[in-house]
Structure formats: C-alpha cells, structure tokens
N, C-alpha and C positions, 0 to 999 in steps of 0.2 A: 504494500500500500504506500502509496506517495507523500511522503512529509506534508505537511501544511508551513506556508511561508511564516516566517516567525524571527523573532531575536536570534534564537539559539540557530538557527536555518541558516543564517544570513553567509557566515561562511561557508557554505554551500555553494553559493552563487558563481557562476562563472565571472570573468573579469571584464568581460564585454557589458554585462548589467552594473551601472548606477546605484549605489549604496547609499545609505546616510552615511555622511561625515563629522558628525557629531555623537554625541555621549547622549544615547536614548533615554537611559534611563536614570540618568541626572537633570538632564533639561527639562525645565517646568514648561508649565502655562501663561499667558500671555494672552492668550487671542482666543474669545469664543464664539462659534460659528455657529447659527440657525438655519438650518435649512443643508445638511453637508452630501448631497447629491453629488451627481458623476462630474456637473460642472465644476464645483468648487473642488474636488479631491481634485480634475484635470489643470486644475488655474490659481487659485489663491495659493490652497496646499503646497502645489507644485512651487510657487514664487516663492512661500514660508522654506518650504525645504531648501530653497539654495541658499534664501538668507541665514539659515540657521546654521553655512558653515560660519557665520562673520559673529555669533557668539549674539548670548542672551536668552533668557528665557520666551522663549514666543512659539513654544509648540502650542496645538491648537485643541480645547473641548468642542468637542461637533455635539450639535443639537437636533434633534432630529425632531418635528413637532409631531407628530403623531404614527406615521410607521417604524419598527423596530428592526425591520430588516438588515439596515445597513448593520447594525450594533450585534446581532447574534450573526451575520457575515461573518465579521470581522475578529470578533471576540477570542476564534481559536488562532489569532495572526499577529496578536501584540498592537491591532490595528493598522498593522504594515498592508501595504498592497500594491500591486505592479503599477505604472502608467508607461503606454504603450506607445511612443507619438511615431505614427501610420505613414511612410512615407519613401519617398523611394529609396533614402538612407535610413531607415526606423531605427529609432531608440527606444532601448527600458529603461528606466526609473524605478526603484523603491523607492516608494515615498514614507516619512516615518515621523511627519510635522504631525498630523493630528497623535494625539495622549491618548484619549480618551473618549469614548460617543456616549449616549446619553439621551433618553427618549421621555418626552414629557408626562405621558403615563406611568411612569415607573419609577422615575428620579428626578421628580420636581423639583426636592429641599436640595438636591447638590445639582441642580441647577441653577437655581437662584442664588445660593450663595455661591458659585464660580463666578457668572454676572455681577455678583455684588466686591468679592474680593478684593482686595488693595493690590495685587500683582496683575488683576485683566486689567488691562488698559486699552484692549479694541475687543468690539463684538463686529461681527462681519454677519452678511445678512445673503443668502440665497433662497428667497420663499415665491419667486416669479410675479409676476404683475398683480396677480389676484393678493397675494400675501399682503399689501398694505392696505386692504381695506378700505379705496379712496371710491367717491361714485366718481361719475360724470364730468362734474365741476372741478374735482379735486380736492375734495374735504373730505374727511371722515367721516365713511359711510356707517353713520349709525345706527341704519334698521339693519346693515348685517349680522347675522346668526352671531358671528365670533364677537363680534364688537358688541353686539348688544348682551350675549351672557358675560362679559368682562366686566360691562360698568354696573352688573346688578351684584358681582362676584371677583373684584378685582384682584380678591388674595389667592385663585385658581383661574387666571388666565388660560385661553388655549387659543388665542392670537398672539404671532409675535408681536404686535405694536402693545398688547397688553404686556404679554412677559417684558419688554424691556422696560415700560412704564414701574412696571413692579419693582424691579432692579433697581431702576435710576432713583425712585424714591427712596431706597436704602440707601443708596449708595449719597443721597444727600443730607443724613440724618448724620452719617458717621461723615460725611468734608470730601468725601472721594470724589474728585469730580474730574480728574486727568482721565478720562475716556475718551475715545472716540467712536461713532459709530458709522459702522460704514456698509451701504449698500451695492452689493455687486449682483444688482439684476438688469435684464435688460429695458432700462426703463429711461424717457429722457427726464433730465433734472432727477435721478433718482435721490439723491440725495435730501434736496430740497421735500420731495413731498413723502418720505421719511421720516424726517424732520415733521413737517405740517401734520402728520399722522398721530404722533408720537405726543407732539406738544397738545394736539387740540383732544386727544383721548385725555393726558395730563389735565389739562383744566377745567374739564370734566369730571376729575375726582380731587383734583386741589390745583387753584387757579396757582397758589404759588412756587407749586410741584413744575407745572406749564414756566412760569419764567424764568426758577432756577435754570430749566433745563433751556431753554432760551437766550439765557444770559452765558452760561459756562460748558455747555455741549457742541462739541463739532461734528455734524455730519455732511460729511465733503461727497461731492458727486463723483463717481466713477462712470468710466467706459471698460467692458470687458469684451472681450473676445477670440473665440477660437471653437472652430464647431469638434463637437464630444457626442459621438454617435452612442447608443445604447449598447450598454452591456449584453452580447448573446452567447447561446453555449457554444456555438463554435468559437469564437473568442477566446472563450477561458479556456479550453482544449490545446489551440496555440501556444497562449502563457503559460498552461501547466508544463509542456512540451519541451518550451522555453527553457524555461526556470529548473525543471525538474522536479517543483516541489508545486503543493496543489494552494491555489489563489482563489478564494470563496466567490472577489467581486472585482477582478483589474476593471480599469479602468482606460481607452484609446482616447486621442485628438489626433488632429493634425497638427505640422511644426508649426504653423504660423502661429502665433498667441500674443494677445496685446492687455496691457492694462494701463489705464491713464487716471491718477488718481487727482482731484485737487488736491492743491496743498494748504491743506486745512484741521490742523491735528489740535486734540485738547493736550497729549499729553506725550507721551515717546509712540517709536513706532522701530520697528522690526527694518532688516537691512534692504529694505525693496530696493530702495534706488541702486542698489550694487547688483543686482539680477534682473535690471531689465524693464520693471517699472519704472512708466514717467510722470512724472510731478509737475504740473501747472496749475496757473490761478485761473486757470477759464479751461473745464470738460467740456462746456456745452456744445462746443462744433464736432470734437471727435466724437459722441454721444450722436448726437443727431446724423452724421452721418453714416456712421454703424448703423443705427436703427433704420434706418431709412434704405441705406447701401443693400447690407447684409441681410438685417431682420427684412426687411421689406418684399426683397427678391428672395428668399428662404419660403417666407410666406404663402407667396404667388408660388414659387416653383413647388408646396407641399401641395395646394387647392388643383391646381390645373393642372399636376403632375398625375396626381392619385384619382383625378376625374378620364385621364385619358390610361390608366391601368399600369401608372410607371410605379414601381416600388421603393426606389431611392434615389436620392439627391445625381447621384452618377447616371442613375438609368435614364432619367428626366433629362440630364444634359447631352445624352449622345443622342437625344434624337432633336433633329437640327433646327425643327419650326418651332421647337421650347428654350430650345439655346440662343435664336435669335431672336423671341422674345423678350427675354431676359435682357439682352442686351441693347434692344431698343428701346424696353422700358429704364433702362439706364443712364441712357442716352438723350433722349426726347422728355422724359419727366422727371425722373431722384435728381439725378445729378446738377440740372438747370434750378431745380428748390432750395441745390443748399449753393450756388454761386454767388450770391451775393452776400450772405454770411460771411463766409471765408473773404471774401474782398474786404470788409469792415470786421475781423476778428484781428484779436489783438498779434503781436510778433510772432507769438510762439505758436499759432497756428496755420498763419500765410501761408507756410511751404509747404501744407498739406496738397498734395495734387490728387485731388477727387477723381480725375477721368483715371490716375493710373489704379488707384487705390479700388476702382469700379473695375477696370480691367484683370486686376490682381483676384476680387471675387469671384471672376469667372473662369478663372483658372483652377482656384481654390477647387469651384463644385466639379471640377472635371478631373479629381485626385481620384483616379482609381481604388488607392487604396481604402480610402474611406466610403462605411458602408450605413450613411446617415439615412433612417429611414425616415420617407415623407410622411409616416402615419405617427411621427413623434413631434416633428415640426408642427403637425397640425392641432396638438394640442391647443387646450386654452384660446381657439381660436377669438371669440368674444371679448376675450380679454386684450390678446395681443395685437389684434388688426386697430384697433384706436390708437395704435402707439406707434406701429412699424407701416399701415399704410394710412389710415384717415389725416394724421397732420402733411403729409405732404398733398395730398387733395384739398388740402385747404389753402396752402402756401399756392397752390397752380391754382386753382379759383382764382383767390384774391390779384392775382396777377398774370389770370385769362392764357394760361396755359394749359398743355392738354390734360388730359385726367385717363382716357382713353382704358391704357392699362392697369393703372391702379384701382380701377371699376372693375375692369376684367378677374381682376386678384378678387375681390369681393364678390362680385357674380360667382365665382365658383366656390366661395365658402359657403355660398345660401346654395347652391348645387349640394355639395359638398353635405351639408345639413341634412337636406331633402333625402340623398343618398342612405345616407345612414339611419334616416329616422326611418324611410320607408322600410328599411332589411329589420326594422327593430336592434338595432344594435346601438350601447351607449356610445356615449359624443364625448371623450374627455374631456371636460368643459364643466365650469359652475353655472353653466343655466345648460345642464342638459338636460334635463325633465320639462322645462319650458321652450324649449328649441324641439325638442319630439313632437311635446304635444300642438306646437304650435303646427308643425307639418302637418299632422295626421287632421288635424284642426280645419284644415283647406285640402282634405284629401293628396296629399303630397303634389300638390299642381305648385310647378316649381316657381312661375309667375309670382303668383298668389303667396305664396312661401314668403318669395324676396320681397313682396310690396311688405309684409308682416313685418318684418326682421329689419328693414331698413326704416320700418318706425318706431324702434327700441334705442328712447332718449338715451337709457344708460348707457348704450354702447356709440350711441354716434351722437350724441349731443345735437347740437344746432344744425348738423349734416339732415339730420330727421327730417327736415321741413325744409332742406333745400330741393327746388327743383330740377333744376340741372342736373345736379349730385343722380338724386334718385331716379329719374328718365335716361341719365347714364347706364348706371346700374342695371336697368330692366332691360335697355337695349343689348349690353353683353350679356344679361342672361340665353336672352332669345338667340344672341348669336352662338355662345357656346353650345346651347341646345341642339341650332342646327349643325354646328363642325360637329358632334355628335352624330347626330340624324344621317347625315350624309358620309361618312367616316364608315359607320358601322353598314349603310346601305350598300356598298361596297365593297363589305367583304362579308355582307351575308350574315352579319351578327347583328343585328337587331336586337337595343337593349343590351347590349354590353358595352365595357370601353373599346377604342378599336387600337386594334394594335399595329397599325402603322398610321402614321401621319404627313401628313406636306407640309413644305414652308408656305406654301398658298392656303393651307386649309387656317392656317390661324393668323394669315394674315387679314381679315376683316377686324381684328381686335381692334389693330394701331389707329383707328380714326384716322383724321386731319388734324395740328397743331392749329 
C-alpha cells in the first residue's frame, strides 16, 4: 500500500519535487484563511510558501465555512499537499504554509480565538461573490438567510462577514487592532465592499464596533489570478505516480499566476513582495480588467461553450467560430471599456498593454494541458455575470458602443438555465430553486424564460428596465436558438448540441459597432 504524503514522507521525494524550506513544525501562525478551496491552496498558499523561506511566523489556519472535506483530506498529510503547475515544462510543489484547517461546525471556539489572537495579523478571504452578502446596490443584504440569522445570533455566526465581525469585536476589547483583512475573490473593489459589509453588519450590532473598525482596519483591494481546474481522479492517479506516495486532494494551475495587492496594511505582512506579488496604491484597473478580460471571456466561453456540447475551456477553443468569438469580443467590446481608464490611471498602471495582456488570455485557454471544465466556470452564474459581464454593458451603453457579444454571453446563460431546468437537474447557483421554477413556470419556452430573468432587479439592477439592454438580449436569444436549429438540422440531430460548427454559423452574434 502507498505511503500517504506527510512530514515523515517528505524524504521520500524525488529531487525534481519542490519541498518546504522551512522548519514545519516550529513555524506558527500568522494568517487565517476563510474559504481555503483549490484557488487559495493554488495562489495565496502557494505565494505564503515561498515567502516562508524569508523567515517568520505566517503559516496559514484554513477555514473552511461549512464542508469538512478539505480537513478529513488532509488530516492523514500533516496538511501537506502536491500543486501541480500544468505546463509544457510542469512543476511540483509541496506546499506546507497552511498549519492547520478547521470547519465551523466543529471548531468554532479555536476559530474564533485564532481570528482573535495577538500573532494573526491577516485573515484572507476566498468565499466567491455570493460570500459577502451584498444585494444589488451594494449594501448588506439583510433579508439574507446568513445575514439575517447572525444579527438575531451574532455569538454563532455562519457568514463570514458575521464571523469576522465576531472577531474584530474581540479583538477591540483586548487593543488588537494591527490586522489586516484581505479579500482574494474575484470581485471589482473587493476590498472596498468587504469593508462596507463588515462595517454596516458592525453597526448593526454596535455602531461603535462599525467605527472602530472604520477608523483602524485595513482592507486593501486585490487582483488575483491564475485559472485552477478541479480536482479529478485521474489527477490524483498522476500525482500519486509522481510522488510515489498517495495525495488525498493535489491541487493543478497553470504557470501564469498574478496577484496585485494594494498597499494598504494595519499591521506586518509576510514576504510577498520577494515572491512575486505587487504592491500598489490603485488595484482598480488591474481588477477591472481581469474581471472583465479573463472573468468575462471565461464566462461566455463556459455558457456558449457547454450550449454547443464542448466540455472544456480547451475543447471550446479548438473549435475556431468560438475562438474567434472570443477574440472579437475582445476586440470590439472588453478591451475598448477599459481604454480610457488606463489612459487616466495613475504611473504605475500606464504600461499595462490590455491588447497584449487580451492576446496572452487566448493563449492561456488554448494550454492543452489544462483540463478546466466549462460546467465549473459556470457556477454561480447569477452571481458572477453582474460583475465579469453587466458592468462592461454598461460602460459600452453609456458610450454607445457595441454590446453585441456581451448579450450573447447572457442569452446563453438564460439558454443555459432553460437547459438544465428543463432535464431537472440542479443549477449550482443560490437562486436555483427560483431559476427552475421560474423555467418550468413559462413551460421552458426559452423567450419567455429570458424576458423573466432579465427582470431580476437583484441581478441586473437598472439593466432591468433598460431597453436596449433587454431587446439585445432577446434578439441573441433567438439567434442562438436558430445556430442551434440549423446546426443540429444538418446533421440530423435535432434537439441536441451539434457537434461541429462554422465561423459563419456564429457569426450573426457580432452585430454592427
């Protein structure tokens, strides 16, 4: 039987594999993470490990808010685990920053008090868009389930903006107040509405709790990036292979990986800037144009990928009418949204060259080795399309540019919907039960579907009532329907995806500028 990876394992390892280079089991804590999913083990963790040869206590408590899986993974590993970066030169890594994991079912009290400790001096945050609890507006959404059992029960939270409110309030009785907190999800201004989350839950249960934390908390806005495909069992089959010894939950990326942090700290911080993180007083343009670059064309490439029966990011790129969409919605819409930004941002982001950094993404999805499926992208769709495509529909509105594609992206999530709700099958998504019944509601007539869903103020705000916006929208419905209709009439499959396509069959998307 195959060793399990572990401390005592570790000389085991071949010399080709990446080791910690630190004293595991002297180095403390430092940093506690909420949310410690595949992104953060392939991205923060990974940055904490290299800073960890430059000395200091800043290994990581991972927090896991309600599944336990990571933590009985890991448990027989010392918490150690492979990261795989997929590439045509691949590299392994043990990574050995995270201490400890810790699941809020089970080990509430030594969560709270790690949070509260005089040695954490950062909590780091991966709980995805939905995790802050904001609506529409951008405030704290208080008829939410989590938010609303917090303020009736604030001494058993099960939102993070409640647990750290918990925290902070300790941690302001006893003077502690060098924290930082910092958000590394895909969100723009995450920082900022972090912050607005946290303080207006706060003064909701002590207005002075809200200004302490207002007065002497920093939550600096990030940019994160580096796509981190799902864990499958052929995966861990390779790694164990690898290794020789057996790996509960490695973890792949690709090489690229970026994090831009402001520089914005209450208190010390761990050696990032010597591994690769950069430090500025203005994220907002590399933020926006991630979300918009990356997120944006992620998005579109999960909805119209997985409507024409591709299964991953790679597959969706070799076929060539989805490859030169992407790139023309790159072209003629993302990239003209953030041009003038970049013109008026400050020194340190001028020399961002968007067309190349747009170029560079389409190379990225065309990495063979990576095996990112569009049915994981498509998560959280409700939540994520307000962020990675409606604000750049807004920017092209206001400034009577096209929108063409960025409808198209949306037309196939209300397809998309339709699809799934009609098979009966759940929608990973926090309004899946109201996005089903909403289908079934109008007999899955896909029209009827998207007039429904595109007048759900919470997810499109003021877009709701635009008409342009929405007769956009209904017209790529109709069109995608027909590259359907006529796709599948053609090869005799009627009612399924068709499995080949032309560069002419989806050229009706691109409109006119």
């Amino acid at each position: 039987m195959t060793k399990p990876l572990s401390i005592s394992t570790l000389p085991l390892l071949s010399d080709s594999v990446s080791k910690p280079n630190y004293d595991l089991e002297a180095t403390g804590c430092g940093i506690v993470h909420i949310g410690p999913g595949a992104f953060h083990r392939a991205h923060q963790a990974y940055y904490t490990e290299k800073a960890l040869a430059y000395g200091g206590d800043w290994r990581i408590h991972g927090v896991s808010m309600r599944s336990a899986s990571l933590k009985e993974a890991l448990s027989t590993q010392d918490n150690l685990y492979a990261l795989c970066i997929v590439d045509n030169e691949p590299e392994t890594h043990i990574i050995g920053s995270i201490k400890t994991l810790s699941t809020l079912a089970n080990d509430r009290e030594d969560i709270v008090a790690a949070l509260v400790n005089k040695q954490t001096k950062i909590v780091t945050l991966t709980v995805t868009e939905k995790g802050y609890c904001l609506n529409a507006q951008g405030h704290l959404d208080t008829d939410h389930p989590d938010i609303k059992a917090d303020l009736v029960t604030p001494e058993t939270p099960v939102s993070a903006v409640g647990l750290i409110v918990q925290a902070l309030a300790q941690r302001k009785q006893a003077g502690y107040a060098d924290i930082t907190i910092i958000s590394c999800d895909n969100v723009s201004d995450n920082g900022k509405k972090l912050q607005k989350a946290v303080t207006e839950f706060a003064n909701k249960t002590d207005e002075s709790l809200g200004q302490w934390i207002s007065e002497n908390i920093a939550f600096p806005c990030t940019m994160v990036d580096s796509i981190t495909p799902a864990t499958e069992d052929s995966f861990k089959a390779n790694v164990a292979a690898e290794l020789g010894l057996t790996d509960n939950w490695p973890i792949q990326r690709e090489a690229f990986t970026q994090w831009v942090v402001e520089d914005n700290f209450s208190g010390p911080r761990p050696a990032w800037d010597k591994v690769g993180v950069t430090f500025t007083h203005d994220v907002s343009f590399f933020e926006k144009a991630k979300l918009r670059i990356l997120n944006g064309t992620h998005s579109t490439l999960a909805y119209i990928g997985l409507l024409l029966g591709k299964e991953t990011v790679f597959d969706a790129m070799r076929t060539p009418a989805i490859k030169q969409l992407i790139q023309t919605m790159l072209k003629e819409e993302i990239v003209p949204s953030l041009s003038s930004d970049n013109e008026n941002a400050d020194s340190g982001t001028q020399d961002f060259d968007l067309n190349a950094y747009a170029q560079d993404i389409v190379k990225r999805y065309e990495n063979k080795h990576i095996r990112h499926l569009l049915s994981q992208i498509a998560w959280d769709g409700s939540q994520k399309i307000p962020f990675r495509i409606l604000d750049t529909v807004r920017d092209n509105l206001k400034a009577k540019r096209n929108i063409d594609l960025l409808c198209s992206a949306v037309a196939a999530w209300c397809l998309f919907v339709n699809n799934k709700a009609r098979l009966n099958e759940t929608i990973t998504d926090p309004l899946d039960s109201m996005l089903r019944a909403t289908a079934k509601s109008v007999d899955f007539q896909a029209i009827e579907l998207a007039k429904k869903l595109l007048s759900l103020e919470t997810m499109f705000a003021e877009l709701s009532v635009n008409t342009t916006f929405k007769e956009k929208v209904l017209e790529k419905v109709n069109q995608l329907l027909n590259i359907l209709s006529h796709e599948n009439s053609n090869e005799g499959q009627q009612g399924s995806a068709p499995t080949t396509l032309t560069e002419s069959s989806l050229d009706s998307l691109k409109g006119t500028a």
